[in-house]
N, C-alpha and C positions, 0 to 999 in steps of 0.2 A: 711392611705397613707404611702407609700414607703419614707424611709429617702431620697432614689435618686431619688424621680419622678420629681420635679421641675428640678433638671441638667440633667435627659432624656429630656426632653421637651427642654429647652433650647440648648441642644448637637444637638436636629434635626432642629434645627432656623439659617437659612439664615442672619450671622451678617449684611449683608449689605441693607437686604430688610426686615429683621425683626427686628432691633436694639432697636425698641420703646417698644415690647412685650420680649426681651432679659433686655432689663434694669428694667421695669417693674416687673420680676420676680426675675430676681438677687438683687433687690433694696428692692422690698416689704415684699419679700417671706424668701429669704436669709440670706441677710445680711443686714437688716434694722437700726440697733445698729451700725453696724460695717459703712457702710455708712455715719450717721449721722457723727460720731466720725470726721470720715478719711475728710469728707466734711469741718470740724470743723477746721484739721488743713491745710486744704487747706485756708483758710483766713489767718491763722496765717503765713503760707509762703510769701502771696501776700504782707501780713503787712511789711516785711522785704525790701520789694522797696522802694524805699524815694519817688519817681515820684506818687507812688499809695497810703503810709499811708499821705506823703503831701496834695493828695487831700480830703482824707477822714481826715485828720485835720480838713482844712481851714472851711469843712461842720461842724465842732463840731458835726457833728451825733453819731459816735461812744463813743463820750465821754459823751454828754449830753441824750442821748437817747439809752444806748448803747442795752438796751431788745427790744426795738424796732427795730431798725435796726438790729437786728437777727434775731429777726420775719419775720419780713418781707422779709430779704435775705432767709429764710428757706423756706417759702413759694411760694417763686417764684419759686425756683430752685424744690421744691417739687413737686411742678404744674405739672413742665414740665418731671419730672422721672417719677409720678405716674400715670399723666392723657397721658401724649406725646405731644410733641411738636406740632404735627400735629392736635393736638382735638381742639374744640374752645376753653376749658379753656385754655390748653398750646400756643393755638396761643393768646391769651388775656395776659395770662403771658410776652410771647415775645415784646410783641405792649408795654407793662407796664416797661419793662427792658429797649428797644429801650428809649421810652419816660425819663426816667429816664437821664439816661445817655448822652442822648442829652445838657442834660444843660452843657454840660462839655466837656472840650478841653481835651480829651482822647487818645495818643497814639496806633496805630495800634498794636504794639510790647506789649504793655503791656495787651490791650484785652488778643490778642492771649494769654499770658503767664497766668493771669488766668483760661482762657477758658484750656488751660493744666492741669493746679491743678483740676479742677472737673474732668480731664480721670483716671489724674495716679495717684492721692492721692488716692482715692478707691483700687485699685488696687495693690498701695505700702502698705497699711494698711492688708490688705488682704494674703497677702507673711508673712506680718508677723502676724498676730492676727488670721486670717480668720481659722472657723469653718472647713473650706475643702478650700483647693486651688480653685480660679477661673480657669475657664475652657479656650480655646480659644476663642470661640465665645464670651464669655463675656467681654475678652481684648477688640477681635474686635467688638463686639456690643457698647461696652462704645464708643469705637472713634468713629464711624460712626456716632453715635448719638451725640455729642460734638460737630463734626465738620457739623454735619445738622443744630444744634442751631446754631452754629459759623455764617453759610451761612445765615441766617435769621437774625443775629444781627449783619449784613454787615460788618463782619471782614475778613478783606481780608487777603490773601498769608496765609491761612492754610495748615500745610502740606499734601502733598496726601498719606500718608501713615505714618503705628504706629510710626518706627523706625525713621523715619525720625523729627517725633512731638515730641517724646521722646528726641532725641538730643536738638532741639530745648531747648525743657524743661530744660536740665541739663545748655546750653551754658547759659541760659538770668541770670540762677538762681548765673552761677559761674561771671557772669560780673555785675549782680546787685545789689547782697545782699552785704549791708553795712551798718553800723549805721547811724541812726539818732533822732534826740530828737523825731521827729516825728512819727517813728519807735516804740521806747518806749513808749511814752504815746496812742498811738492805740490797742499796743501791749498789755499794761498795761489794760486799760480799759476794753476789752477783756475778758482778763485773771480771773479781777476781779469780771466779769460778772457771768461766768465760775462757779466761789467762793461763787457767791452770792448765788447759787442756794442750797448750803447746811448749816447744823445748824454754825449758827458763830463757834461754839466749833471747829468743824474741819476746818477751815479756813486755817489756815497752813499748816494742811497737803494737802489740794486740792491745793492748790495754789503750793507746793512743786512737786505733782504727774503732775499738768500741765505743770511746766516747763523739771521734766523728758520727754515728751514725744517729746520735742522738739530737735532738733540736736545739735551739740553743735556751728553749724554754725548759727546755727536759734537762740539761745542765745545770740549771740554775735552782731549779729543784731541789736536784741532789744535790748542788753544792760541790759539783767534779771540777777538773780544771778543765778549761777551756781547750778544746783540740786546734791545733796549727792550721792556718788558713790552709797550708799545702794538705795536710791530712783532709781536712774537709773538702777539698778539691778529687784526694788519689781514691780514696776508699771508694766514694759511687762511681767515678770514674773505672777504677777495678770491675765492678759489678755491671756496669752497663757493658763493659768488653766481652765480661763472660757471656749476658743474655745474647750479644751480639752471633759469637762464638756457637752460642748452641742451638740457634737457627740454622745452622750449617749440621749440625746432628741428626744421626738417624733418630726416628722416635724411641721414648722407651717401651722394650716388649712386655717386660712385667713389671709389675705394681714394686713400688717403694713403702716397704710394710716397719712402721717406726715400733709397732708390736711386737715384730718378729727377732729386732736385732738383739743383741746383748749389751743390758746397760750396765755400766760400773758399781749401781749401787743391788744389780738383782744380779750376780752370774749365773748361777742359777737356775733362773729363770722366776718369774711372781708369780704371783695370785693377788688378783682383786681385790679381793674383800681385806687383806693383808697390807696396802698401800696406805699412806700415810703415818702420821705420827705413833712409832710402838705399833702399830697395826690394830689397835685398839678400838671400840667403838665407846 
């Protein structure tokens, strides 16, 4: 296989009538790594709301349960990039996020403003990490598909077009983000989650490489310490080696299915309708 057949294939797709086999390729095929990541710190933006880490306090889910509640946020969202919003799984997923969030007096504005962070955190990661630039249909294939979940997860006054959601995005972020305890101990928990995942020995330095990757508006936020000038230099330094690195790659032949693998908190294996808090509706 051709390093470019997958962005042929995607260059001849219809963003607006193909966006589910556009994401599905750019997601699975592409940029699977790079996805996860960028998805990773779209949480950590949202965190920086006080109206949004306030509510995910008051739940103690991030803090008490914080592998879980990544799991299970992974999986939802996985559902609907790898299987489409449109299959039964992805509409089972939707019915499960709708239910979810039902329990909660939720802000239309702040929907919208995550549902932003899943378009343009891919795609801001991507500018800068990404193996090969994204293409346009890929821009426009992510909104399209964003603002089809958006309409299925009855969030209203989505904008009709990129630039317009884009702005959106930049206003809520520069009128919202501000400290709060709440901010920090989300943020925190997180972060630590993040940390847990390698040998304690390195613990500082992951924990140091996380907070480089953050802005220094996104630090302030939370209220983290400041990472080292050198940190904030190695880390994308790091990362642009690797996308460097894997230009030099055969393509990959089969999909990267974040469905498929075994998470910590399902071994198992889940069920849908079963995710989130007590599995409860």
């Amino acid at each position: 296989m051709a390093r470019d057949t997958i962005l042929k294939e995607i260059q001849m797709l219809d963003p607006e009538k193909d966006h589910e086999r556009i994401v599905f390729l750019s997601t699975c095929y592409e940029f699977p790594f790079d996805t996860t990541r960028a998805l990773e710190m779209a949480l950590f933006r949202t965190f920086c709301v006080p109206s949004i880490s306030g509510l995910l306090d008051r739940t103690g889910e991030f803090r008490q349960r914080s592998q879980k509640r990544y799991d299970d946020t992974d999986i939802l969202i996985s559902e609907l990039m790898e299987w489409g919003y449109s299959s039964d799984r992805g509409q089972r997923a939707i019915q499960r996020i709708n239910q979810l969030h039902a329990r909660f007096t939720i802000a239309n504005e702040d929907f919208l403003y995550v549902l932003s962070t899943f378009l343009f955190e891919p795609i801001r990661w991507n500018q800068r990490y990404g193996w090969r630039t994204m293409c346009e249909q890929e821009h426009l294939g992510l909104f399209s598909f964003w603002c089809a979940v958006g309409e299925r997860m009855h969030i209203q006054q989505i904008p009709e077009d990129y630039s317009t959601f884009e702005r959106f995005n930049f206003e809520y972020e520069r009128q919202r983000f501000r400290y709060t305890p709440s901010n920090h101990r989300i943020g925190t928990a997180t972060a630590e989650l993040f940390v847990g995942w390698f040998p304690k020995l390195l613990s500082p330095l992951v924990r140091s490489a996380i907070y480089a990757m953050l802005e220094p508006h996104l630090i302030t936020a939370f209220g983290c310490p400041q990472p080292s000038r050198f940190m904030r230099w190695f880390v994308p330094s790091l990362l642009r080696l690797r996308a460097r690195l894997l230009r030099c790659l055969p393509p990959r032949r089969d999909p990267r299915l974040r469905t498929e693998i075994i998470h910590p908190s399902h071994p198992a294996g889940y069920v849908i309708e079963q995710l989130g808090p007590s599995g409860k509706t």
